[in-house]
C-alpha positions as CSV (number, residue, x, y, z in Angstrom):
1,X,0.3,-8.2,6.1
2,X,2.6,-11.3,6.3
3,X,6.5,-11.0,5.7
4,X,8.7,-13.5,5.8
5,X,12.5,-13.2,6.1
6,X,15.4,-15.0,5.3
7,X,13.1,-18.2,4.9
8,X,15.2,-21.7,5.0
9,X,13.6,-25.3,5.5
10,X,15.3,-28.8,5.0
11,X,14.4,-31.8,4.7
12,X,16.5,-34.7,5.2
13,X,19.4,-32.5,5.0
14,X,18.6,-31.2,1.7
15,X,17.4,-27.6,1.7
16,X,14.1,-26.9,-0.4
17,X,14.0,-23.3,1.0
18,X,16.9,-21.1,0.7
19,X,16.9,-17.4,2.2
20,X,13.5,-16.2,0.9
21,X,12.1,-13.1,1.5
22,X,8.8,-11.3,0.7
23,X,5.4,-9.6,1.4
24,X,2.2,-11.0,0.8
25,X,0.3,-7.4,1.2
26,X,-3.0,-6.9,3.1
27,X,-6.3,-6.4,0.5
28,X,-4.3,-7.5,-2.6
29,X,-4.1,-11.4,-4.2
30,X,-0.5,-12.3,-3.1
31,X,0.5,-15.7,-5.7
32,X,3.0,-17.7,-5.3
33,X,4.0,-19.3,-8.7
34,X,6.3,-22.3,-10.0
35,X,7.1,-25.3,-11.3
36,X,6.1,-28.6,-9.6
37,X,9.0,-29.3,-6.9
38,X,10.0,-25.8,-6.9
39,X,9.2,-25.6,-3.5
40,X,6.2,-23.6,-3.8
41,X,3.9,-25.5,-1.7
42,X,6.7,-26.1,1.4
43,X,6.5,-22.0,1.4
44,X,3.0,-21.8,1.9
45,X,2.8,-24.9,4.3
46,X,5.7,-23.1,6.0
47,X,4.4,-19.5,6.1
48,X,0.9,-21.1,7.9
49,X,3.1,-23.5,10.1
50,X,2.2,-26.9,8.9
51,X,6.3,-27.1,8.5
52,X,8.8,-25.5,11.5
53,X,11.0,-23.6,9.6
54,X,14.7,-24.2,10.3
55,X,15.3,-20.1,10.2
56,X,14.1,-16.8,9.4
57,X,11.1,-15.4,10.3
58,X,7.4,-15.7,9.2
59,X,5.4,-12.1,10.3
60,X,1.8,-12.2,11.0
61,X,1.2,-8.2,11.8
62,X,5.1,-8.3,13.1
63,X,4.0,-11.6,15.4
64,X,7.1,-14.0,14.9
65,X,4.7,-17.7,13.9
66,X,8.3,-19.4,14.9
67,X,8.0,-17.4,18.5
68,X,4.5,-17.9,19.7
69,X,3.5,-20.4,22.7
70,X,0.4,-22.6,21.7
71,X,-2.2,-20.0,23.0
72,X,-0.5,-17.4,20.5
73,X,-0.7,-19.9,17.8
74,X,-4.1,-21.3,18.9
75,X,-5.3,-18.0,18.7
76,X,-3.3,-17.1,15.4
77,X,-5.2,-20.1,13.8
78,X,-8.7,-18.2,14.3
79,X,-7.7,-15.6,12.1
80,X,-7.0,-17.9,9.4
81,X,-9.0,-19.3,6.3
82,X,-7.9,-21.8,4.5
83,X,-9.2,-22.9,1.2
84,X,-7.5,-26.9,0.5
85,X,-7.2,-28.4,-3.1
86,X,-10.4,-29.9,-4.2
87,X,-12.3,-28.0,-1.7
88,X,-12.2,-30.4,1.1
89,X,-16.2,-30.3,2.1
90,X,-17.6,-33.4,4.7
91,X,-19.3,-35.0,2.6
92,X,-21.3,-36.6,5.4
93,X,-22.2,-33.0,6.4
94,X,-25.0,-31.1,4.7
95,X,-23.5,-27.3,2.9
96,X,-24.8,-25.1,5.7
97,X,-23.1,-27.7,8.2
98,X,-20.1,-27.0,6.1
99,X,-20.0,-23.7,6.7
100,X,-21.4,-23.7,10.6
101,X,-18.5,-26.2,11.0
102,X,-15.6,-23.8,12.3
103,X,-18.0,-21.5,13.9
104,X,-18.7,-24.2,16.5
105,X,-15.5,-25.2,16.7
106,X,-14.3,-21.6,17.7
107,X,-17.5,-18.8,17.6
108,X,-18.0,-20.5,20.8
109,X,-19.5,-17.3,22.4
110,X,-21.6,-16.6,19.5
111,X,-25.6,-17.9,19.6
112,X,-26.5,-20.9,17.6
113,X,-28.8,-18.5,16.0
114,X,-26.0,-15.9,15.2
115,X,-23.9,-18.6,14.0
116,X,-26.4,-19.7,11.7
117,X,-27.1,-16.6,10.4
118,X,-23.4,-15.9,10.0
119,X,-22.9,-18.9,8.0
120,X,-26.0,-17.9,5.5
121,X,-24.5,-14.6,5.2
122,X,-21.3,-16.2,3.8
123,X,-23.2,-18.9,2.0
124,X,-25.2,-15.8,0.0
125,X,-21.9,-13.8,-0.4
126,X,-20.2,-16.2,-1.9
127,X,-23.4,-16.5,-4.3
128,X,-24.6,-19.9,-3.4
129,X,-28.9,-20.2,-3.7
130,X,-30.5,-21.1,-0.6
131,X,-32.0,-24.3,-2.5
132,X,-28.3,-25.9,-2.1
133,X,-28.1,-25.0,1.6
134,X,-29.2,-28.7,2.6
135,X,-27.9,-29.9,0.5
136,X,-24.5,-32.6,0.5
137,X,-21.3,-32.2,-1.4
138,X,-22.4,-34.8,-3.7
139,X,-25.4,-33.4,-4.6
140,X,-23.7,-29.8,-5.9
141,X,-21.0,-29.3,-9.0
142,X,-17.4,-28.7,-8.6
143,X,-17.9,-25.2,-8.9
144,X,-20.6,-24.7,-6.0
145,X,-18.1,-26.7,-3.6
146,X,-15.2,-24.5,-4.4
147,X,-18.4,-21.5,-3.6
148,X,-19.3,-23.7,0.0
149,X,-15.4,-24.3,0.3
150,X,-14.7,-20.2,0.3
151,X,-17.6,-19.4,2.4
152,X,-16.7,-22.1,5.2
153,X,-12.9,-20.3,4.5
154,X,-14.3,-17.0,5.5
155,X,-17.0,-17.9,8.3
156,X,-14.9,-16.5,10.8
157,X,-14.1,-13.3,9.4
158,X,-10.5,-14.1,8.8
159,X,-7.7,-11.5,8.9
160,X,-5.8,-13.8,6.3
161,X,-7.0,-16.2,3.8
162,X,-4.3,-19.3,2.0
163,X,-6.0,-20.9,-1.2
164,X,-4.1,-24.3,-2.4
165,X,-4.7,-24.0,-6.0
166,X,-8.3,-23.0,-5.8
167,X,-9.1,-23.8,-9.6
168,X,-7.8,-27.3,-9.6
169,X,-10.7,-29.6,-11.3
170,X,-12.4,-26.5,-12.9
171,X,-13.6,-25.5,-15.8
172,X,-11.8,-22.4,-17.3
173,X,-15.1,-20.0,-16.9
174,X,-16.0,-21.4,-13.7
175,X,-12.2,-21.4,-12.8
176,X,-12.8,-17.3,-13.8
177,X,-15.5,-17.3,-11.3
178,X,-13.8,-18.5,-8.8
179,X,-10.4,-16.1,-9.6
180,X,-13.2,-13.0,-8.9
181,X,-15.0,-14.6,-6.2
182,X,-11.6,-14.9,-3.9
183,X,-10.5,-10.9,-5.4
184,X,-13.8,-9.7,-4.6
185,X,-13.7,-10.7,-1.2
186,X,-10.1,-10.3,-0.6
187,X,-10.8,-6.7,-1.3
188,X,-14.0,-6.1,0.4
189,X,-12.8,-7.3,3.7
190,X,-8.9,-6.4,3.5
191,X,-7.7,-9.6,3.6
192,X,-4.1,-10.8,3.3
193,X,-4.7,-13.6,0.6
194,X,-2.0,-16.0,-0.3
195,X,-3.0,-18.7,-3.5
196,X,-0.7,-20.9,-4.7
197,X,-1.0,-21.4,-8.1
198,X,0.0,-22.5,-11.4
199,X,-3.0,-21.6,-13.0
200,X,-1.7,-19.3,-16.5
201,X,-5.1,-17.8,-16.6
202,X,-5.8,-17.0,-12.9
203,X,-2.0,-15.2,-12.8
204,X,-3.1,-13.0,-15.6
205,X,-6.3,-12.4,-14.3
206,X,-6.3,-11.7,-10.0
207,X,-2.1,-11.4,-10.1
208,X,-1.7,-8.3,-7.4
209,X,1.5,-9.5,-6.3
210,X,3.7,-12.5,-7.6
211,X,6.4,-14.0,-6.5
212,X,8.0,-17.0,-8.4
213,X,9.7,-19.8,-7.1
214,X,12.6,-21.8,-8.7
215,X,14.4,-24.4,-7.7
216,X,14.1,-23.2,-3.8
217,X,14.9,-19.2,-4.0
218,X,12.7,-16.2,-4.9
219,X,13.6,-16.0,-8.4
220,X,11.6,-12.8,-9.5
221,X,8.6,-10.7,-7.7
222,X,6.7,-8.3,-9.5
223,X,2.9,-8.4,-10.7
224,X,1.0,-9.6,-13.6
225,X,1.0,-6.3,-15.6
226,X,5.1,-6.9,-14.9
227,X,5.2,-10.4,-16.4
228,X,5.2,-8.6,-20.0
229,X,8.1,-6.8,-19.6
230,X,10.0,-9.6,-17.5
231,X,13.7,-10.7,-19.1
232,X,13.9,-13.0,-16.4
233,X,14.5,-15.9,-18.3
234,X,13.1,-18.7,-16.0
235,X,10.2,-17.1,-15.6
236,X,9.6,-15.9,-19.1
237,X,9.8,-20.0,-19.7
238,X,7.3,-21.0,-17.1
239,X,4.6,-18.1,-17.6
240,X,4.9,-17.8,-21.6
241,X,5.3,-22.1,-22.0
242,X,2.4,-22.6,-24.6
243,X,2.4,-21.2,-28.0
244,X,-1.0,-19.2,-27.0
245,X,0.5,-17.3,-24.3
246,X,4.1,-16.7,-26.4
247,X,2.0,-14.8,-28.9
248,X,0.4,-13.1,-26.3
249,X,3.6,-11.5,-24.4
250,X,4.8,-10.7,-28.4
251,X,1.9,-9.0,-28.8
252,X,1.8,-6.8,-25.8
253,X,5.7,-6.2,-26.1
254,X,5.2,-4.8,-29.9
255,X,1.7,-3.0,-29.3
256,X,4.0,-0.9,-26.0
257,X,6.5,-0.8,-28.9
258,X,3.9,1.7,-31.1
């Protein structure tokens, strides 16, 4: 599980981060949701320690992030996956290398053999044929690099797992793939998954835990089955925007009605 508490960051004196607190809970999809600029993206950034946080705490496990030396936070980073925007593949770098790619880097004690087989274990997990293996990035569709993208994320068995708006550039049914891919494995191997979203669809879909963000603060938690039944005006406005999605909260708010 990470917790954070009493979360506040700055910049240039003006506070994008005011007094947040919240769980993101181990085995579950944990989404953080809101408008561009609401400061959704300094949370994450802060929660994995791309940005110092000016107070509060971020809880790996009850480890303080804020607290650690460099070992402790060397050591913190190999229990972390990180799936970027756009997938983020070397392009110069065939898909297995991808993958193979942070188990060199920190598997150091691991054979080159088990670190191969490692990486086709995640390669096949996350779907992927073996025809793609050699493969570049170029050669693949957006949706097999997102696939590539979450296998290299989970090649060294992380304990927690960050996704930067994994759907970005997809399709809706591949972007539905993708959604199930991440809860799949989030359950399967009890991982502490955080996505940022603003994906409508993916919300309603993998939503375990939500928390919204406006204008700074924690401006509602709940989860997606919760959304319906919301009166929490800012959110009701960002969720339910479109006409399609309007209908859709009328319709589930009369059919509870009956």
């Amino acid at each position: 599980m990470i917790e954070v508490k009493n979360l506040h960051k700055s910049f240039d004196g003006k506070e994008v981060l005011h007094d947040i607190s919240a769980q993101f809970h181990q085995g579950k999809v944990n989404q953080i949701i809101g408008q561009s600029g609401s400061g959704k993206t300094v949370l994450m950034k802060s929660i994995i320690g791309l940005y110092p946080v000016d107070r509060g705490k971020v809880l790996y496990d009850n480890r303080n992030l804020p607290d650690m030396s460099k070992r402790d936070i060397s050591a913190l980073r190999r229990e972390v996956g990180m799936l970027f925007q756009g997938a983020a593949l070397f392009d110069s770098q065939t898909v297995i290398n991808n993958v193979l790619f942070p188990l060199e880097m920190f598997a150091t004690q691991m054979s080159k053999t088990a670190q191969r087989a490692r990486a086709v274990f995640c390669l096949e997990r996350v779907n992927l044929p073996q025809t793609a293996f050699d493969l570049y990035p170029a050669e693949i569709s957006g949706g097999m690099q997102k696939r590539v993208a979450i296998a290299r994320a989970i090649a060294l068995n992380p304990k927690y797992l960050f996704c930067d708006e994994p759907n970005s550039g997809l399709d809706p049914i591949t972007a539905l793939v993708i959604d199930r891919l991440i809860e799949d494995i989030t359950k399967e191997f009890e991982i502490t998954t955080i996505v940022n979203t603003h994906d409508m669809n993916s919300i309603m879909e993998i939503g375990a835990h939500i928390i919204f963000i406006e204008k700074g603060h924690k401006a509602w938690e709940g989860s997606k089955e919760n959304i319906f039944t919301s009166d929490n005006e800012a959110l009701n406005n960002f969720v339910f925007a479109s006409k399609f999605f309007k209908k859709v909260k009328q319709s589930v708010n009369t059919t509870e009605e009956l």
